[in-house]
C-alpha positions, 0 to 999 in steps of 0.5 A: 479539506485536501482533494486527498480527503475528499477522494478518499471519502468518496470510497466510504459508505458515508462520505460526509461520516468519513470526514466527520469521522477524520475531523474528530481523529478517528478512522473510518472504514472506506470500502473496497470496489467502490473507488479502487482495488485493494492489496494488502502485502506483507511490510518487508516485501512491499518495502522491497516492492517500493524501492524496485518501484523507484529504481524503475521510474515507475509511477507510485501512488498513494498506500497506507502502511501500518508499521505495528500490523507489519502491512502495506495496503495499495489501493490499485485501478478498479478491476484490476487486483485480479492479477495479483491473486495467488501472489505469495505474500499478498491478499487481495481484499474482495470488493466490500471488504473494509479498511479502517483508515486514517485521514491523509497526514494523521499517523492513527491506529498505528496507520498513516496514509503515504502521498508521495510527491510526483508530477501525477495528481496524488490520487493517481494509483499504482499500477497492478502491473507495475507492483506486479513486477515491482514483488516479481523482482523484490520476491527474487531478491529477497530470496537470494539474500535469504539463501546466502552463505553467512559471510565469514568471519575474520578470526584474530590469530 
């Protein structure tokens, strides 16, 4: 069992369930305000929010994305979601809340866990700040595509 495993069965109500549960394939619901926070973001807009994520050298940590739910979840540092709420495009679970996932490196359920390689341990969370400005700027970006004239086309003479 990886220290990811391990961390994130520390989230479960039952954390040696949870990891029988991966053992056998199946997901298992980790509970949110025991570990971390949660937000759950809309796919295009957290796509947007990763890559300004980068592009700003900003530490990155684990996520589960469902590409068939069309969500990004980001487990975020205990007591700190609050500053997203009210965010177009986001929810942030209440503590209790329960989001059924997949064990680190199995794609389940149309969800797989993201452990990007950085120089922090692989259970070092996003910061809410960060992703905070990360979906400011990503927001604005996306709306100026959106409000774009179409390009002109070229007619043939």
């Amino acid at each position: 069992m990886t220290d990811m495993t391990q961390w994130l069965a520390q989230a479960a109500t039952d954390p040696r369930a949870a990891t029988a549960h991966w053992k056998a394939a199946r997901p298992t619901p980790l509970t949110v305000g025991t570990r971390w926070d949660l937000a759950q973001i809309s796919f295009g807009l957290a796509c947007a929010a990763l890559t300004q994520l980068r592009a700003d050298g900003h530490h990155i940590g684990p996520y589960l994305m469902s590409g068939a739910e069309r969500t990004v979840w980001f487990p975020l540092p205990l007591g700190t979601s609050y500053r997203l709420a009210g965010t177009r495009g986001v929810t942030v679970q209440p503590p209790g809340w329960e989001l059924l996932a997949p064990s680190p490196g199995r794609y389940l359920g149309n969800r797989l866990w993201i452990i990007p390689h950085t120089v922090h341990a692989p259970t070092t969370l996003t910061t809410t700040d960060d992703l905070c400005d990360a979906l400011d700027t990503a927001r604005r970006r996306l709306a100026g595509k959106a409000t774009r004239p179409p390009a002109a086309r070229l007619s043939a003479p």
